[in-house]
C-alpha positions in Angstrom: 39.6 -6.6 15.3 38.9 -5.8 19.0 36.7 -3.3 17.9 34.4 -5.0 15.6 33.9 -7.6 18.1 33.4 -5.1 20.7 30.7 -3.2 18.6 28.9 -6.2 17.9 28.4 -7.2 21.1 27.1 -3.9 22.1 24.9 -4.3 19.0 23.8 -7.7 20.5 23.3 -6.2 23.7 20.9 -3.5 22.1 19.3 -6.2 20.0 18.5 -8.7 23.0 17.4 -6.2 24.9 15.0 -4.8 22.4 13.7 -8.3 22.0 13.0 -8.6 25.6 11.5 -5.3 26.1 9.4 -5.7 22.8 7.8 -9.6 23.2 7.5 -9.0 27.2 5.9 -5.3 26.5 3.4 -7.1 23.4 2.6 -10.3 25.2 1.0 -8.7 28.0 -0.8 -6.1 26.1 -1.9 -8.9 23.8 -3.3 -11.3 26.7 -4.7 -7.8 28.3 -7.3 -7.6 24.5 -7.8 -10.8 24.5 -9.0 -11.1 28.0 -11.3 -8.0 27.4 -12.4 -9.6 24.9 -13.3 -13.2 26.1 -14.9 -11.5 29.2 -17.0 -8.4 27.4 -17.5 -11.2 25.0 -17.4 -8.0 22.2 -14.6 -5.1 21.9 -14.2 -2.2 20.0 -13.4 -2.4 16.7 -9.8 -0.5 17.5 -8.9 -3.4 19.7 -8.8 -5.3 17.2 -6.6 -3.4 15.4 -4.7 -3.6 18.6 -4.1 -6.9 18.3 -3.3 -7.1 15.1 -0.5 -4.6 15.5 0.8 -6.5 18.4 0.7 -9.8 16.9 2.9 -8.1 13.5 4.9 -6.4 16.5 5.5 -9.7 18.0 6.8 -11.6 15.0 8.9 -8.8 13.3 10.8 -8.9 16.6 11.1 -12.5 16.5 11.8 -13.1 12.8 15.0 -10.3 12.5 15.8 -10.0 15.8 16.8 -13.3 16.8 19.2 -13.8 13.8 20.5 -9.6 14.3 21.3 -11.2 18.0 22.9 -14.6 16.9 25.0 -12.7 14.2 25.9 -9.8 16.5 27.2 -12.4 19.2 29.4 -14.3 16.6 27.7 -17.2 14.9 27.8 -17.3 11.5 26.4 -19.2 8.5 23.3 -20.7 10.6 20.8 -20.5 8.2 20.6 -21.9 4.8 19.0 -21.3 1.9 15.5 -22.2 2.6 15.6 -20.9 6.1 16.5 -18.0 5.1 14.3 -17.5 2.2 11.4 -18.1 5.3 13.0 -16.0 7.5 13.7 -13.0 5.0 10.0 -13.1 3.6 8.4 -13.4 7.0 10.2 -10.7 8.2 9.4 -8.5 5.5 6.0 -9.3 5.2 5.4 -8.7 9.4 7.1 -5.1 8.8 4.9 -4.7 5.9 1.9 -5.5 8.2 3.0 -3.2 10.4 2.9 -0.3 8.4 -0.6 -1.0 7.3 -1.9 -1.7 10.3 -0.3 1.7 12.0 -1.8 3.7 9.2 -5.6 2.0 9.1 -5.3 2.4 13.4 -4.9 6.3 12.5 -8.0 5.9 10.1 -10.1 4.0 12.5 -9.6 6.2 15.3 -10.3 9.1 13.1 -13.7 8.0 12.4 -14.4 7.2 16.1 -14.0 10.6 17.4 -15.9 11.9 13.9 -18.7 13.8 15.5 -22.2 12.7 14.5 -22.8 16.3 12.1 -20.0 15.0 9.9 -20.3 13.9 6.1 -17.8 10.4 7.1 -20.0 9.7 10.2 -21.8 6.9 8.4 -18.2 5.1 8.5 -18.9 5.0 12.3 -21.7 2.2 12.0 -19.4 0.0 9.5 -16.3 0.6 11.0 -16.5 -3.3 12.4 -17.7 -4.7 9.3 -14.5 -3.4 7.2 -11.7 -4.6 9.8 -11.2 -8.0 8.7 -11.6 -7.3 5.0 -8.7 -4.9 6.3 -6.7 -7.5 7.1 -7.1 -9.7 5.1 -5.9 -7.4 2.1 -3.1 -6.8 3.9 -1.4 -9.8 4.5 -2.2 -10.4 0.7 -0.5 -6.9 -0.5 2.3 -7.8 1.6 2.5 -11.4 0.8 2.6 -10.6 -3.0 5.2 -7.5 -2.9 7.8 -9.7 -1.0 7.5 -12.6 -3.5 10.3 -11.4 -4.9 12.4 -12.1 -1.6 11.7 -15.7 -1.6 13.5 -15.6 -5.3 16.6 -13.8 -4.2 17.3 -14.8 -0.4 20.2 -16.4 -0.3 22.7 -17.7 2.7 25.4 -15.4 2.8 28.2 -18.3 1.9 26.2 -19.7 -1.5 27.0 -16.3 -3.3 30.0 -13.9 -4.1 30.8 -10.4 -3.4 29.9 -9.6 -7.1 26.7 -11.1 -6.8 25.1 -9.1 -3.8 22.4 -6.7 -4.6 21.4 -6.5 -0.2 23.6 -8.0 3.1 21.9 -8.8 6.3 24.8 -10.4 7.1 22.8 -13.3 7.9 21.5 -13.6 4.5 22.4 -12.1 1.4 20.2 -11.0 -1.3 21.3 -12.3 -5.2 18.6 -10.1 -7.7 20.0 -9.8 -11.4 17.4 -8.9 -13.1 17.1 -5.1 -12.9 13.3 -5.0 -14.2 11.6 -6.9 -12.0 13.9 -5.6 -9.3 12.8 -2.0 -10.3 9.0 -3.0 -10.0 9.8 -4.9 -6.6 10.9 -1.1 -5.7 8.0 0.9 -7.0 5.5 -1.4 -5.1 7.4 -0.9 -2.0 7.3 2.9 -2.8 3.8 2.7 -3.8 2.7 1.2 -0.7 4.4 2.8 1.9 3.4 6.2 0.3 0.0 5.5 0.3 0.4 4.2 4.1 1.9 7.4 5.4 0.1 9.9 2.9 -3.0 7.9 5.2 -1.4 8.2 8.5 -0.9 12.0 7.8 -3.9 12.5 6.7 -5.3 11.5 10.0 -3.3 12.7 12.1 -4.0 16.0 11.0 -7.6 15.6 11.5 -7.4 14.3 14.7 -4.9 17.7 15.4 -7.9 19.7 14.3 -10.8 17.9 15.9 -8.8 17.9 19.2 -7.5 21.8 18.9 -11.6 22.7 18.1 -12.7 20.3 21.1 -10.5 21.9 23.7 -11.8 25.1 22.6 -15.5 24.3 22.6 -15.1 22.6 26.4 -12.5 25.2 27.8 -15.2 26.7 29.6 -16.2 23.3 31.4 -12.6 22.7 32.6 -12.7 26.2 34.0 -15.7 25.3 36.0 -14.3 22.2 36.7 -11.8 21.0 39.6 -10.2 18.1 38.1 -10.8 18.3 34.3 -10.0 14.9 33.1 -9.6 14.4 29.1 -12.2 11.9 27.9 -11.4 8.2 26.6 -11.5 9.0 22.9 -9.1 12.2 23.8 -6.9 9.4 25.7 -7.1 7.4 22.7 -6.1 9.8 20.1 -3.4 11.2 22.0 -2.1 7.5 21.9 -2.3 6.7 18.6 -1.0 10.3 17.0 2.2 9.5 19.5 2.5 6.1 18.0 2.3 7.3 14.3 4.7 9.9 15.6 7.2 7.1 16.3 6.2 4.7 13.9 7.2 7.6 11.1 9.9 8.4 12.7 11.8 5.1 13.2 10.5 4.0 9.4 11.9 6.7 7.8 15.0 6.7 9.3 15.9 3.0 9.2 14.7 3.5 5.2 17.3 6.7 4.5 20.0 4.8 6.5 19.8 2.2 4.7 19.6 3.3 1.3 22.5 5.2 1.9 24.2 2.3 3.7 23.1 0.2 0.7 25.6 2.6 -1.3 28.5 3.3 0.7 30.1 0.3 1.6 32.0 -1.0 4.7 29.9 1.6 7.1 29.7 -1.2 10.4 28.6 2.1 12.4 26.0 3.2 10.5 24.7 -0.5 9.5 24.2 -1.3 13.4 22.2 1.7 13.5 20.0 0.6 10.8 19.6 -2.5 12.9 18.6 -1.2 15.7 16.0 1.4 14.3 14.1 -1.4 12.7 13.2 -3.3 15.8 12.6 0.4 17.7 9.0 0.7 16.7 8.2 -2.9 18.1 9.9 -2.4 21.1 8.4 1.0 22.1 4.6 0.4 20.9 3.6 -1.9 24.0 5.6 1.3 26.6 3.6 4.1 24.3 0.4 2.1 24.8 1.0 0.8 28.5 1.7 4.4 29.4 -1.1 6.3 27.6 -4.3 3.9 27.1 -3.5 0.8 29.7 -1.7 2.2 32.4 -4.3 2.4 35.1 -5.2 -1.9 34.4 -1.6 -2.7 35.7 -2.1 -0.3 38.3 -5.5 -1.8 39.1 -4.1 -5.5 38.7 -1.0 -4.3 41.0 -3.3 -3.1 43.7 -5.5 -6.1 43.0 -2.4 -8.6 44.0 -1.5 -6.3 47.1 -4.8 -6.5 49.0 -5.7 -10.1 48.3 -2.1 -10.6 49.8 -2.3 -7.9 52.7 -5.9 -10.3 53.3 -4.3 -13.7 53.0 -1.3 -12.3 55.2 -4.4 -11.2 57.9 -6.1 -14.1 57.9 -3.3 -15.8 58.6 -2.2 -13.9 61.6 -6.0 -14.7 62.9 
């Protein structure tokens, strides 16, 4: 008994932490676009995709993290049905959107760096004409597949044993009917092939245009004192380390918990599956704070310093 209670609270420990490190991490990044934005008063079309991510990001941690945390640290039973039918769906749907969104950033920024000789160049000029159509067809995709959820959510004491088809431990999901179960599966399947078939896709492009690239300017950096790699190279590097993760963390969480759906009783490897889905929200603000924004928190860190080092001086006059 001491030692379920003692994994869970580590597991709460991991949770909470994750949450903190994922909505602080997102938030900032998010108010960074946003103030590009209102001051440039125009962005990039990938910044938008940006903040889409973060935004999905943002509520995936917030819609399963917070019950993982309250779960982990001993309260039980604290949604019912509805809530969790809201909780469940929005959860799933945000994950969803995070997949889709990951996979159409690798697209986008493989047209960017598309040089102008290409046959997809042409995407280049309509790249921020097709964002918001993007969108806006996947929140619907999402929103339809996870229909299903709404139907078979459940608080975990309104159901038996018996009845359980998946255990969040927070909510329980009741799904008899084996059909529409089966087809709930293949549109999953469907989906998420098609997303990383995409996000491969891309990312080996982006491997080639970069390998060719350094080849063509290897001369310059020769010649060159300081070679520095170019924004789009910046950029790219980025977002092939966040598929990189993203694919990595997905896929894991998704073995681990088929196989935990089939073996029961495993509180080791369930906690793991926990964790692993809320690792891709949590590191996505570090990747991108490290690779693409790093230098505007340096810049905003200096900033603060000499208008205080000034104040402090002025003072002393």
């Amino acid at each position: 008994m001491n030692v379920i209670a003692s994994s869970d609270t580590i597991l709460g420990l991991f949770v909470l932490s994750q949450i903190g490190i994922g909505f602080i991490g997102n938030t900032l990044l998010l108010v960074l676009l946003i103030n590009t934005f209102l001051v440039q008063l125009h962005t990039k079309p990938i910044n938008l995709v940006f903040i889409h991510l973060i935004l999905a990001n943002v509520m995936t941690i917030l819609f399963s993290g917070i019950p993982e945390a309250m779960n982990a640290f001993g309260v039980r039973n604290f949604l019912d049905d509805i809530v969790c039918k809201v909780v469940m769906y929005l959860y799933r749907v945000t994950r969803g959107l995070s997949l889709c969104t990951t996979s159409f950033l690798s697209i986008v920024q493989a047209i960017s760096i598309t040089p102008s000789n290409s046959r997809w160049a042409w995407l280049k000029q309509k790249l921020s004409t097709y964002i918001f159509p993007a969108f806006f067809s996947f929140w619907i995709t999402n929103m339809l597949i996870y229909i299903r959820v709404i139907i078979s959510a459940l608080a975990p004491y309104n159901t038996t044993e018996l009845d359980k088809f998946y255990s969040l431990t927070y909510c329980i999901g009741k799904d008899p009917d084996y059909i529409q179960s089966g087809v709930f599966r293949w549109c999953m399947f469907l989906r998420d092939f098609l997303c990383v078939f995409l996000m491969v896709w891309a990312s080996v492009y982006m491997v080639t245009f970069l390998f060719k690239h350094s080849k063509t300017v290897q001369h310059l950096h020769k010649t060159s004192l300081c070679p520095r790699p170019s924004p789009e190279t910046k950029a790219t590097h980025t977002i092939l380390a966040l598929v990189s993760c993203f694919v990595f963390f997905h896929w894991s969480n998704c073995f681990l918990t088929i196989y935990v759906s089939y073996k029961r009783n495993v509180k080791g490897l369930e906690n793991i599956t926990v964790i692993l889905s809320h690792a891709y929200p949590a590191i996505c603000p570090l990747v991108l704070i490290k690779n693409q924004y790093k230098r505007f928190f340096l810049n905003c860190a200096f900033a603060k310093m000499r208008k205080s080092s000034q104040h402090t001086i002025s003072l002393n006059t």
